[in-house]
DOSE-235620 format. One line per 4 residues: their letters; for each residue x, y, z of N, C-alpha, C. Coordinates in nm, 3 decimals, always signed. Layout:
REM residues N
a> X,Y,Z,X,Y,Z,X,Y,Z | ...
END
This chain:
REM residues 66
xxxx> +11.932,+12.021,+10.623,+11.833,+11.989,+10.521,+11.713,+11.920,+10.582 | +11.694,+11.874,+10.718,+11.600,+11.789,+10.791,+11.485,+11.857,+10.798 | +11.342,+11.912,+10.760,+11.265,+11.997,+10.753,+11.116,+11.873,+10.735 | +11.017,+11.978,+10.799,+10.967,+11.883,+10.839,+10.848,+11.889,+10.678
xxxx> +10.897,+11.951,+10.577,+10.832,+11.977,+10.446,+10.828,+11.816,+10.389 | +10.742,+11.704,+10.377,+10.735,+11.615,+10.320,+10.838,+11.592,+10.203 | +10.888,+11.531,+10.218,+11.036,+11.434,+10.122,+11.150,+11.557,+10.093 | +11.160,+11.670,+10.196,+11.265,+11.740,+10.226,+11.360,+11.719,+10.337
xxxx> +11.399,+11.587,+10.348,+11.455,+11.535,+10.483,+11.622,+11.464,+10.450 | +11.761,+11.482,+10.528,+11.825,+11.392,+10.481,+11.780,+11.239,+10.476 | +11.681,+11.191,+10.570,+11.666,+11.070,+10.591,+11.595,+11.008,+10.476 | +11.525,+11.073,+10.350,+11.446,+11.035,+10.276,+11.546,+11.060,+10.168
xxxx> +11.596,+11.138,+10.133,+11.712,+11.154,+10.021,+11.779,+11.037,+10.020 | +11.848,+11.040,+10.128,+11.997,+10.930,+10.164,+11.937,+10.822,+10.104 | +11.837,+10.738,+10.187,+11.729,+10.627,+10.141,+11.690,+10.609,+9.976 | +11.674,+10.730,+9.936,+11.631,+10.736,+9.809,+11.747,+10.705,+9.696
xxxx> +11.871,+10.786,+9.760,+11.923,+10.781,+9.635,+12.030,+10.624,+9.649 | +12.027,+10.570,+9.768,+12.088,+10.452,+9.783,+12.141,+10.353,+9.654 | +11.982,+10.351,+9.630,+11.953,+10.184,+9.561,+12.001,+10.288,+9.384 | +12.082,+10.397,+9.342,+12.117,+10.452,+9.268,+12.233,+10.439,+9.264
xxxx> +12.322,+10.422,+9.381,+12.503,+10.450,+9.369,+12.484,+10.612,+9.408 | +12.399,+10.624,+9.511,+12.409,+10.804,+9.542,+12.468,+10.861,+9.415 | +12.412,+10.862,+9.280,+12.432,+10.934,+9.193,+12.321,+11.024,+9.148 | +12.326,+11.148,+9.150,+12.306,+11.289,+9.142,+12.214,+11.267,+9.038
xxxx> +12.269,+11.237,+8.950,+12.197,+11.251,+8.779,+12.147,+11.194,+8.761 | +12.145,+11.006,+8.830,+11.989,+10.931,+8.859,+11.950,+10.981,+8.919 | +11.946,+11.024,+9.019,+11.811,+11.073,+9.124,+11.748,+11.231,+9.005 | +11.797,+11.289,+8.966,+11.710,+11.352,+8.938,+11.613,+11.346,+8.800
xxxx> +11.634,+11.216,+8.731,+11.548,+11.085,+8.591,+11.496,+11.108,+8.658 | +11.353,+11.175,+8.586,+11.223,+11.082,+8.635,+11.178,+11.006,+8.625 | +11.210,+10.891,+8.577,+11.222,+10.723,+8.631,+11.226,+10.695,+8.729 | +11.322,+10.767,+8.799,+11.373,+10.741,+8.921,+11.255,+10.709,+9.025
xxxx> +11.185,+10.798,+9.016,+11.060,+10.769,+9.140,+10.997,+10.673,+9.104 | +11.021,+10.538,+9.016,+10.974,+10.423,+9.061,+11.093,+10.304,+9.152 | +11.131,+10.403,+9.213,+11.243,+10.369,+9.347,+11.088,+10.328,+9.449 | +11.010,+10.439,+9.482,+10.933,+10.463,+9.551,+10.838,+10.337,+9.555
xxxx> +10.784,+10.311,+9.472,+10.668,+10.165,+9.412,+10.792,+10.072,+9.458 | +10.912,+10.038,+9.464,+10.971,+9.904,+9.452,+11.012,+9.897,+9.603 | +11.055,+10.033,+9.688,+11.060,+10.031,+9.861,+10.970,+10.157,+9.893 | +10.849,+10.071,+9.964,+10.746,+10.125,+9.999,+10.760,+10.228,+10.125
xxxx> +10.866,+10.201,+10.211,+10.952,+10.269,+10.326,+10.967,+10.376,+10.278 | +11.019,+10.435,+10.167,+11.036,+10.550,+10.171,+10.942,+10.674,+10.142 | +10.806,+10.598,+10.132,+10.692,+10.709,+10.211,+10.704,+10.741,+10.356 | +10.718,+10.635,+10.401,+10.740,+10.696,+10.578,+10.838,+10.729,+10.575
xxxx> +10.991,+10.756,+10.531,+11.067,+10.826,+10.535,+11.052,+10.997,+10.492 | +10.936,+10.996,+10.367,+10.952,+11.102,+10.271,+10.858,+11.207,+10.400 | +10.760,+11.112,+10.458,+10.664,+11.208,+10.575,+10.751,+11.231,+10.749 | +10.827,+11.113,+10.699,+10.860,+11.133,+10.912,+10.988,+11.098,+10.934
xxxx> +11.038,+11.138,+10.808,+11.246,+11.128,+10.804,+11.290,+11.292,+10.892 | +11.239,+11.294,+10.920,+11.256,+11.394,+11.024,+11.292,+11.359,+11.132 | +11.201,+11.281,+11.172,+11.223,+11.216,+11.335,+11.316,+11.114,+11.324 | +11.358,+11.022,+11.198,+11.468,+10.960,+11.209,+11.587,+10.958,+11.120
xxxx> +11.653,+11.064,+11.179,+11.755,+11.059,+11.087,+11.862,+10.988,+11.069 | +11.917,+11.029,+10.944,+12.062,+10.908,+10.930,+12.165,+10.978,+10.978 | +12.282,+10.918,+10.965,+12.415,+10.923,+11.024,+12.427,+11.058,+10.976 | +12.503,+11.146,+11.007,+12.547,+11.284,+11.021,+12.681,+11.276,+10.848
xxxx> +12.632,+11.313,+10.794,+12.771,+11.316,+10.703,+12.792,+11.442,+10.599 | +12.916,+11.469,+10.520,+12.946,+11.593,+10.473,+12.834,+11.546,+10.346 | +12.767,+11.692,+10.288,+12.675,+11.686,+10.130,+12.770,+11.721,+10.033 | +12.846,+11.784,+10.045,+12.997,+11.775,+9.955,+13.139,+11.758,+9.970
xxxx> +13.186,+11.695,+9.910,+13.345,+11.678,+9.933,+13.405,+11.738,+9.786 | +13.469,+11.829,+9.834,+13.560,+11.898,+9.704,+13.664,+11.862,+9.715 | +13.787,+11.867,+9.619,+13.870,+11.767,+9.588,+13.940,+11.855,+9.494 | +14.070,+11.914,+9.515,+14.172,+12.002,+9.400,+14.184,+11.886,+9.319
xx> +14.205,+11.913,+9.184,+14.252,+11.808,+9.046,+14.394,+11.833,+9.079 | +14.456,+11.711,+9.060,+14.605,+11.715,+9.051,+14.644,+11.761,+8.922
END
């Protein structure tokens, strides 16, 4: 997902959806992008999270229902 398309980066997602509980359905409120106004960092993440990325981890974990 690391692309160098402005706020198409894991490093700007991850960051973003943090201060949410990495929940899916906040991040996509548009409320949500006053994440952005309250940590100003994640403009330089949203332009140059490319060059620093975060830790390597799975984007889904599936899970059989018992």
């Amino acid at each position: 997902m690391d692309t160098w398309i402005p706020f198409a980066n894991d490093r700007f997602l991850d960051e973003f959806n943090g201060p949410l509980g990495h929940n899916l359905d906040l991040a996509l409120d548009p409320s949500a992008a006053n994440i952005v106004a309250r940590k100003p960092s994640l403009l330089l993440y949203a332009f140059l999270g490319y060059l620093v990325p975060s830790a390597y981890e799975p984007a889904l974990v599936l899970r059989k229902p018992q």
